[in-house]
C-alpha positions in Angstrom: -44.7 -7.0 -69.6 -47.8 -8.4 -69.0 -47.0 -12.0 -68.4 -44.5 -10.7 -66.2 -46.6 -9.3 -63.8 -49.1 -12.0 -64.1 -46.5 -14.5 -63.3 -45.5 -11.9 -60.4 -49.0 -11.5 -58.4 -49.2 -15.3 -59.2 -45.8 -16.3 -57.2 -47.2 -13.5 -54.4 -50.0 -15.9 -54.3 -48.5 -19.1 -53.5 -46.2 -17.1 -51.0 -48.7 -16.3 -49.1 -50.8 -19.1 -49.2 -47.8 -21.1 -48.2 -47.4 -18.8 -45.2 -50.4 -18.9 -44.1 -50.6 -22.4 -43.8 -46.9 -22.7 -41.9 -49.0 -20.1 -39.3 -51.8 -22.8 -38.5 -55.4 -22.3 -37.7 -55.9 -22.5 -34.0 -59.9 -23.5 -34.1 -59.4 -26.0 -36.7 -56.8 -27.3 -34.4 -59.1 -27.7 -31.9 -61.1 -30.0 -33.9 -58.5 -32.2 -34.6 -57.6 -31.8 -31.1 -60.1 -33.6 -29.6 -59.2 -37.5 -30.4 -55.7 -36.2 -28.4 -57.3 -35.3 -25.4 -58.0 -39.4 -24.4 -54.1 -39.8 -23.7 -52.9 -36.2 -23.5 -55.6 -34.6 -21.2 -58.1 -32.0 -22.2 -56.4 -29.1 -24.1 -53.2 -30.9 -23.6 -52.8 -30.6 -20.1 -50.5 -34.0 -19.7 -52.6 -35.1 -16.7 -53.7 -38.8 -17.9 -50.7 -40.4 -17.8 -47.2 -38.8 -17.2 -45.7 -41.6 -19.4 -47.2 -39.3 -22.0 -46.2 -35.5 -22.1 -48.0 -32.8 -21.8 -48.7 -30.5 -25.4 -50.3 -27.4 -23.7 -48.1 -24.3 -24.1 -45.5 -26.2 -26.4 -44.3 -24.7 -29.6 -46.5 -25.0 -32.8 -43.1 -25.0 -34.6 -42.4 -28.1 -32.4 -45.5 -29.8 -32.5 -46.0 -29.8 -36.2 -42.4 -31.5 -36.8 -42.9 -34.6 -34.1 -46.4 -35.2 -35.7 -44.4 -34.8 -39.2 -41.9 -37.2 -38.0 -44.1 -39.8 -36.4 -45.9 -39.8 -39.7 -42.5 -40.5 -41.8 -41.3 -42.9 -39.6 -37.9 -40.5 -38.6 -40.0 -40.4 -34.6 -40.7 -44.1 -34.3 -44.2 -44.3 -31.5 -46.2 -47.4 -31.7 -49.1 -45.4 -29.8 -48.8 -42.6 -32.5 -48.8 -44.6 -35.7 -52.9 -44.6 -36.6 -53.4 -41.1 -34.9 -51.1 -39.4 -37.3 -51.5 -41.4 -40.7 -54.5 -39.3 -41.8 -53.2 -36.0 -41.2 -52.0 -33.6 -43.8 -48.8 -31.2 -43.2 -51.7 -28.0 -42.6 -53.5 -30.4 -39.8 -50.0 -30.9 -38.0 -49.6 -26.8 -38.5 -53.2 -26.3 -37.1 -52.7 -28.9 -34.2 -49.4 -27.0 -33.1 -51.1 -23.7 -33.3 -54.5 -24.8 -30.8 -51.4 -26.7 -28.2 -49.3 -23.8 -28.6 -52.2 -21.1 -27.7 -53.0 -23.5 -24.3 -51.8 -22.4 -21.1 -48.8 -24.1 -19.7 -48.8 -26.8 -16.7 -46.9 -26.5 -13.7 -45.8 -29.3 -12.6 -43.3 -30.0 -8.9 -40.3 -31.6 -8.9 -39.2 -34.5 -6.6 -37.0 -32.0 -4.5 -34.7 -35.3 -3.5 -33.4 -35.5 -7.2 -34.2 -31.6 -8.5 -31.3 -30.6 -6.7 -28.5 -32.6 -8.7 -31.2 -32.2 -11.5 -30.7 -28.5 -11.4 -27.1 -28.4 -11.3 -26.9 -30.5 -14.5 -29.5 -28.4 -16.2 -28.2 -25.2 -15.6 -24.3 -26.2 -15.8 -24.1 -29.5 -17.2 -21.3 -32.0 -16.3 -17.6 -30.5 -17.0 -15.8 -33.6 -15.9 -17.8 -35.7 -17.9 -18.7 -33.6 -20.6 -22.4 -33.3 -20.5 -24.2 -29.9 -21.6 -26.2 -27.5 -19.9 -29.6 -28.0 -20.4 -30.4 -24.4 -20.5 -28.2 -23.5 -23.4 -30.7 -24.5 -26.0 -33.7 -25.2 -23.6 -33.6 -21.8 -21.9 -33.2 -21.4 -18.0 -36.7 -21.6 -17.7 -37.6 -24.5 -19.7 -39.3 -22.0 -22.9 -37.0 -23.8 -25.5 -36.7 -22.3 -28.8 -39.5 -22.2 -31.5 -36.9 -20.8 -34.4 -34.8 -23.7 -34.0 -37.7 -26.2 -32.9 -36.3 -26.9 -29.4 -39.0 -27.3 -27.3 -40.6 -26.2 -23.8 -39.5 -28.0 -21.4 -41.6 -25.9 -18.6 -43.7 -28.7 -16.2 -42.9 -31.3 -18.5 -44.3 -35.1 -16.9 -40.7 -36.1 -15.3 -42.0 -40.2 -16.2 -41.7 -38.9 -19.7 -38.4 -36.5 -19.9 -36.7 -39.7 -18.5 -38.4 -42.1 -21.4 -37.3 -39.5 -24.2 -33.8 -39.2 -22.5 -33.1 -42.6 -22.6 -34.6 -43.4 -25.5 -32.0 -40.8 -27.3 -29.5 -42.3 -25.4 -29.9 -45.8 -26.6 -30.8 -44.0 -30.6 -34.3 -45.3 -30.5 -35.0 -42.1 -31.0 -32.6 -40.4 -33.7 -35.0 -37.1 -34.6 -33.0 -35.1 -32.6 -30.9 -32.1 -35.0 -27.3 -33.1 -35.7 -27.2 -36.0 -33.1 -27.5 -33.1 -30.2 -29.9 -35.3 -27.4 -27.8 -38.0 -28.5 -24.8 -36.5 -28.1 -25.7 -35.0 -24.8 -27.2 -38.2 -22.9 -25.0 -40.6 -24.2 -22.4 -39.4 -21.4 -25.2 -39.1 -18.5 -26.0 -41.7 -16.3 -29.4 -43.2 -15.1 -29.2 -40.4 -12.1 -28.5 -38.2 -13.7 -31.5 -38.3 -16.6 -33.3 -38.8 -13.5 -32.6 -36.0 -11.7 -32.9 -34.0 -14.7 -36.5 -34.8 -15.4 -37.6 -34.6 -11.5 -35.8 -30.9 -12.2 -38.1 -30.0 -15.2 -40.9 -31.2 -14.0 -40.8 -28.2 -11.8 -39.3 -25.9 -13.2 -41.4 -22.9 -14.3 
């Protein structure tokens, strides 16, 4: 009886240690934070270079996979490579939480490609078969942390179009079930484009 309890308050206490590491530490992400700021702007704000997105406001759920990815090789980044080999899975966890707990961008959209952009986001394509955006993005761009689709809010329109074609021509294959694959390998160059001018602004 009394092993079994023992062996009872011990599982309790890897449960919760385990969950309290998926949670993240905010200020210890903030540390680690600071070597990001060079290419993603201070606290993630995405205002360096919008080649490079922007990380403030995203999801910690999010965050913590693409910096898990980039380090396994499954998100293939040249630029990413040395910044993520030294981190351990409760760094990534800690990094999404101090991104996650910054205060999202607004960004404008080129209005002379926002309007097609919009349409496709919020209705997709029919005749071509292209998906609204919205359906897993939201229809404002929050995304999904549960199912680690991410905000899409004021997002640099330079790099929505990079990750949309690089899905489209599977340089990128990180993407659950093939989805962003799926979905841009019917869209044109236009079209991405309009897409991204359309999420840049959209808030």
């Amino acid at each position: 009886m009394k092993f079994k309890i023992l062996f009872s308050l011990m599982m309790l206490s890897v449960f919760f240690s385990s969950a309290s590491q998926a949670a993240g530490d905010a200020e210890a992400g903030k540390t680690k934070a600071q070597v990001c700021f060079s290419c993603h702007g201070m606290n993630g704000a995405g205002n360096v270079n919008p080649a490079w997105p922007a990380l403030a406001g995203q999801h910690a759920s999010y965050i913590a996979k693409q910096l898990a990815d980039f380090k396994s090789g499954a998100r293939f980044e040249p630029l990413m490579i040395a910044q993520v080999a030294s981190l351990s899975k409760q760094d990534m966890a800690n990094l999404g939480a101090f991104f996650a707990s910054q205060k999202v961008k607004k960004g404008s959209a080129d209005e002379s490609k926002a309007e097609l952009g919009g349409k496709i986001y919020h209705g997709g394509n029919k005749a071509t078969g292209v998906a609204a955006c919205m359906a897993c993005h939201g229809p404002s761009g929050e995304g999904n942390p549960a199912a680690k689709f991410p905000l899409l809010s004021g997002q640099n329109a330079p790099y929505v179009v990079k990750a949309l074609n690089d899905f489209r021509s599977a340089k990128r294959k990180n993407d659950s079930n093939s989805m962003m694959r799926g979905v841009t390998a019917r869209m044109t160059d236009k079209e991405i484009k309009s897409v991204a001018a359309f999420i840049s602004g959209l808030h």
